[in-house]
C-alpha positions in Angstrom: -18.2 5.5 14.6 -16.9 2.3 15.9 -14.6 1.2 18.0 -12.1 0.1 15.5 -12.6 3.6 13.8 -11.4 5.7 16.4 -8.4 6.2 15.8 -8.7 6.8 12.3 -8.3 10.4 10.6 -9.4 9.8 7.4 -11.3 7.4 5.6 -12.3 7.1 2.1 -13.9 4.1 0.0 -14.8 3.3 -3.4 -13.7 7.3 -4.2 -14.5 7.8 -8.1 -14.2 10.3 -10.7 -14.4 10.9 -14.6 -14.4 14.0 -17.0 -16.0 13.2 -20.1 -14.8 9.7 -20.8 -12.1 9.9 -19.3 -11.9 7.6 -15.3 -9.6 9.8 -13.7 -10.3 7.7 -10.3 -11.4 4.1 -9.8 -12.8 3.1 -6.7 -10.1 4.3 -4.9 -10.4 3.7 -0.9 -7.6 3.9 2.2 -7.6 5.1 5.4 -5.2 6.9 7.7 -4.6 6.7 11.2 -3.4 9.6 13.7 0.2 9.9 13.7 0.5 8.0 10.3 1.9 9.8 7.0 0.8 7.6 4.2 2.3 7.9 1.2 0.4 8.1 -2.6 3.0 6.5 -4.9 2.3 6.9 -8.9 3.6 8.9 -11.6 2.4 12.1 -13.0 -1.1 11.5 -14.4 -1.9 8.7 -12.1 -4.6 10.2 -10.6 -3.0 11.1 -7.3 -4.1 15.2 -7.3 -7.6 14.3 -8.5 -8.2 11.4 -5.5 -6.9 14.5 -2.9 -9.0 17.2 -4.1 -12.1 15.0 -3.6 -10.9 14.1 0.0 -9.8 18.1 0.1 -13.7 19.0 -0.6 -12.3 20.8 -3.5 -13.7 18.1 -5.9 -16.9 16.4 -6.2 -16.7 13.0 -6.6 -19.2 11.1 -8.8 -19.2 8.1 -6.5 -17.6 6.8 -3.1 -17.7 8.2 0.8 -15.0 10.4 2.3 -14.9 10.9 6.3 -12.7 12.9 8.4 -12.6 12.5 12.1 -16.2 11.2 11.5 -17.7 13.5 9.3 -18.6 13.8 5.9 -16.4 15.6 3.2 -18.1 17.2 0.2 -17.4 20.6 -1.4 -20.1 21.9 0.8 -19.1 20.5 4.0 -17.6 23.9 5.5 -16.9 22.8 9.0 -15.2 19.4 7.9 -12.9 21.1 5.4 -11.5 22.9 8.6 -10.2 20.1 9.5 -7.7 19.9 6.3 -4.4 21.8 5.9 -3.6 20.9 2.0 -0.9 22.2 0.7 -1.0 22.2 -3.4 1.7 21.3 -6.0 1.4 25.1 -6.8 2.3 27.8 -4.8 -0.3 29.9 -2.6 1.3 32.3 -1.5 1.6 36.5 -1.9 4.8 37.5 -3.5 4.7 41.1 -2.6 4.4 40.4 1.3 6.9 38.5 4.1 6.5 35.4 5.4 5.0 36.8 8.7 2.6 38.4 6.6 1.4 35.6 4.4 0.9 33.7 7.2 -0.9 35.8 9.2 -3.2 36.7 6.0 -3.6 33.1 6.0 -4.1 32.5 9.2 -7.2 35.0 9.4 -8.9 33.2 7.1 -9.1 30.4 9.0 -10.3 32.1 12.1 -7.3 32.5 14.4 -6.6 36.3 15.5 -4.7 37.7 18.3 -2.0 36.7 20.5 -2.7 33.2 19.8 -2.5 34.1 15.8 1.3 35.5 16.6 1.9 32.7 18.9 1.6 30.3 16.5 2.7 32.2 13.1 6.3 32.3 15.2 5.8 28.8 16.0 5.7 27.9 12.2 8.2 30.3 10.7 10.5 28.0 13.5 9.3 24.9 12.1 10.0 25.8 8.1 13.5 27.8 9.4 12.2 30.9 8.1 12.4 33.0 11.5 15.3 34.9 9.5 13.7 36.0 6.3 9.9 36.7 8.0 9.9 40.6 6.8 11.6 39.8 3.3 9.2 39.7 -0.1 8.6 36.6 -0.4 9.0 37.3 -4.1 13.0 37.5 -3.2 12.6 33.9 -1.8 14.6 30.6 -3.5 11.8 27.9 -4.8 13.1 25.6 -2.0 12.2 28.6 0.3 8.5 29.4 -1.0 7.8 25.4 -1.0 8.6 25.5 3.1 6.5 28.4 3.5 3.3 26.5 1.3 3.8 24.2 4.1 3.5 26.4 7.1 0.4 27.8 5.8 -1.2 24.4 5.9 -0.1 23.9 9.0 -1.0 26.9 10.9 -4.5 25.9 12.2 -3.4 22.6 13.4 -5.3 20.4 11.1 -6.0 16.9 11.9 -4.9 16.5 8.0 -2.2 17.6 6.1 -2.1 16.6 2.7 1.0 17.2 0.8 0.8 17.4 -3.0 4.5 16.6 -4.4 5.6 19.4 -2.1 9.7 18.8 -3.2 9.0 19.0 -6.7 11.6 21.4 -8.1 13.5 22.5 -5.1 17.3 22.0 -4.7 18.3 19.0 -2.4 19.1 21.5 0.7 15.6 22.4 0.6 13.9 19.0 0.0 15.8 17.3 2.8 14.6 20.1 5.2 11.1 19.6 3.9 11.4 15.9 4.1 12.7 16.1 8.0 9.6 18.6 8.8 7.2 15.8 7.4 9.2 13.0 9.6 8.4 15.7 12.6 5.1 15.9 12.2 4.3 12.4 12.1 6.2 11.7 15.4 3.6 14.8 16.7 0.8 12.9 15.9 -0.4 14.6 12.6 -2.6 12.4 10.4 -0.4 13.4 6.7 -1.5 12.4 3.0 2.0 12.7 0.9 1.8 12.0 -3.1 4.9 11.8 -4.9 6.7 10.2 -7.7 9.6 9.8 -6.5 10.1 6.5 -4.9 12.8 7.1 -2.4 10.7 9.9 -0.9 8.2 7.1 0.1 10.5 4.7 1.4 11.8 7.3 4.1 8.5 9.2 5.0 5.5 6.5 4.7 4.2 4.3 7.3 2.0 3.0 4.4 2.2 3.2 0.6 -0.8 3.2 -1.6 0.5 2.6 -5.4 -1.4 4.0 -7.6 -1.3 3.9 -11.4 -4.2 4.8 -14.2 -6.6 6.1 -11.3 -6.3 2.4 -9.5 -4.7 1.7 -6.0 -3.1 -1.4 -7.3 -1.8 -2.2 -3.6 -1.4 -0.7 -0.5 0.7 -1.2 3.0 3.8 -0.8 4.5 6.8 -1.5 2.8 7.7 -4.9 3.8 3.9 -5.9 3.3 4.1 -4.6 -0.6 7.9 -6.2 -0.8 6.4 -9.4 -0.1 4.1 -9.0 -3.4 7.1 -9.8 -5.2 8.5 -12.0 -2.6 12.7 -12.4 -2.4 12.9 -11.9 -6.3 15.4 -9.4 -7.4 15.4 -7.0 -10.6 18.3 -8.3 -12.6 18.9 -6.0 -16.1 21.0 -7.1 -18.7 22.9 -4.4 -20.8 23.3 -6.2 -23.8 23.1 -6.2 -27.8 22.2 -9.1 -30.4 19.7 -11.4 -30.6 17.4 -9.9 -27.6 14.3 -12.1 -28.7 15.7 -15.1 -28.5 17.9 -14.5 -25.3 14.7 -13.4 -23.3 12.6 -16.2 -24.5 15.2 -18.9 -23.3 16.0 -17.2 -19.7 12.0 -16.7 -19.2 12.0 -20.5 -19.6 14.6 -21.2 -16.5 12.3 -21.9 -13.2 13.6 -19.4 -11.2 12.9 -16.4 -13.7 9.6 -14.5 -13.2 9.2 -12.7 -16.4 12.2 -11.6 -18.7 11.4 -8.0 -20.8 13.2 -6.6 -24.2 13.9 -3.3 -22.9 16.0 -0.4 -25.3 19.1 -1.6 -24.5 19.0 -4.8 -23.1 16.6 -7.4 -21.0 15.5 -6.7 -17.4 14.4 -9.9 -15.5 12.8 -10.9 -12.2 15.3 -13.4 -10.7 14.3 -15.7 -7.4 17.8 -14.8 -5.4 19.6 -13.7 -9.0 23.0 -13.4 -7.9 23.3 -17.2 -7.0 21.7 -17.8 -10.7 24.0 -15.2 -13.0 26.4 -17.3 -13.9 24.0 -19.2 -15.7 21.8 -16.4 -16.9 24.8 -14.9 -18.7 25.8 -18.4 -20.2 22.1 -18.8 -21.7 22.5 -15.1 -23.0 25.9 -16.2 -24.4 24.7 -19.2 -26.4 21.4 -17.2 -28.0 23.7 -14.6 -29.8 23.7 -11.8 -27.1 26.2 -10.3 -25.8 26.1 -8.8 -22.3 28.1 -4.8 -21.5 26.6 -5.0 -18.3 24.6 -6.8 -15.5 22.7 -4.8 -12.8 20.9 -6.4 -9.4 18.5 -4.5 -7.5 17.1 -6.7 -4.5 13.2 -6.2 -4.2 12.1 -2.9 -2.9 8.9 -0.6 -4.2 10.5 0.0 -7.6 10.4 -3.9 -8.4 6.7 -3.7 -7.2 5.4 -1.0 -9.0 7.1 -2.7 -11.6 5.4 -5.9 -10.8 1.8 -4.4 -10.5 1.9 -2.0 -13.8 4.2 -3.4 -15.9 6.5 -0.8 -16.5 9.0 1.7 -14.1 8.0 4.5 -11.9 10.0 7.0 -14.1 8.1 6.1 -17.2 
């Protein structure tokens, strides 16, 4: 490894994947850096659990390399998968024991025993605020609950990588923020973390870097401010409007500041160079085409109006 890798937790390149037909993953390659959590960004379908399974060794992948800490991942590489703490979208744990136990179960089976097994298992019930309920069925536990203990397993052998598979999904907003500020604590401890999500303000608090993925393609990838600058200082500026739609969008998409201008369901949605100096204008031209205008919404450029940029349609679709 060279120089330049050292640092570097994971890396993966040209990462690809198809059943039947179907290209679940295209060439798909990052890396990640000790003490980064890089963030996965897509919606459901994208191809975000597929690309971790194959960097999990859960997968096999049909083409591409994956390394961690300098060795090779497959499904048969048992020593490197050691090296992983993934914790999945669903839940793996045992309903019928505690916390304490599920850990320690866990915990076995990755090879820690002893003193140094209950050390830590009391060092991670801390961390996911579960020191309270350690002897309760887990079975009696809230979903916000059961999602913080999913992550203490994957934590308990101190894994270079963590990989979090939309770990918030379905929890109340209690539990999500206390998941979110365990993720923000492990970065700041050095962990190497993989987080996929769809929900964009998830990736805006946690990720150092952002991959964007749609369709099985990374369509971009780095920190915030680097992907803002994809779309420059344009705003998203949508129209809540009725009438003559067609004709309206044809005439703004002709003004020289306007990007692209869209027919959406109920209105037009725009990409504006600075939009708010150019409304009054906008809303003149929308006047004069036969449309009238209930509402007028600016967002200034963040990941939603690049995602929206690079796929051509919104996250939430």
């Amino acid at each position: 490894m060279s120089e330049a890798m050292k640092g570097l937790v994971l890396e993966c390149a040209g990462i690809r994947k198809s059943f039947g037909k179907h290209v679940a993953v295209k060439d798909v390659g990052f890396s990640i850096a000790a003490g980064e959590t890089y963030g996965l960004l897509g919606p459901n379908g994208a191809g975000k659990t597929t690309t971790i399974s194959i960097i999990a060794g859960l997968l096999e992948r049909d083409a591409g390399e994956v390394h961690l800490a300098g060795e090779p991942m497959s499904p048969d590489a048992t020593r490197t998968k050691r090296l992983v703490g993934l914790v999945p979208q669903d839940l793996a744990i045992y309903p019928d024991l505690g916390a304490a136990e599920n850990l320690e179960f866990f915990g076995r089976l990755q090879g820690l025993k002893g003193p140094v097994l209950r050390e830590r298992v009391a060092e991670v019930l801390e961390m996911i605020q579960l020191t309270d309920r350690a002897d309760d069925r887990t079975g009696t536990y809230s979903g916000g609950m059961k999602r913080r203990l999913n992550i203490g397993i994957g934590l308990l052998h101190h894994p270079a990588l963590l990989i979090l598979d939309e770990p918030t999904v379905g929890v109340d907003p209690q539990s999500r923020n206390a998941i979110l500020e365990s993720v923000e604590l492990l970065g700041k401890e050095g962990m190497a973390v993989l987080y996929t999500t769809h929900y964009m303000e998830e990736a805006e608090r946690l990720c150092d870097r952002i991959g964007i993925v749609d369709h099985g393609e990374l369509k971009a990838e780095g920190s915030q401010r680097d992907l803002v600058q994809i779309v420059g200082q344009r705003d998203r500026l949508t129209l809540t409007a009725t009438g003559a739609l067609n004709a309206t969008a044809v005439q703004l998409a002709a003004m020289p500041e306007v990007d692209d201008a869209a027919v959406t369901s109920d209105g037009i949605t725009l990409t504006v160079d600075q939009a708010n100096d150019h409304l009054p204008e906008i809303l003149s031209i929308a006047g004069k085409t036969g449309s009238v205008v209930k509402s007028v919404d600016v967002d200034s450029a963040n990941l939603e109006s690049v995602f929206l940029k690079l796929t051509g349609r919104a996250l939430r679709e």
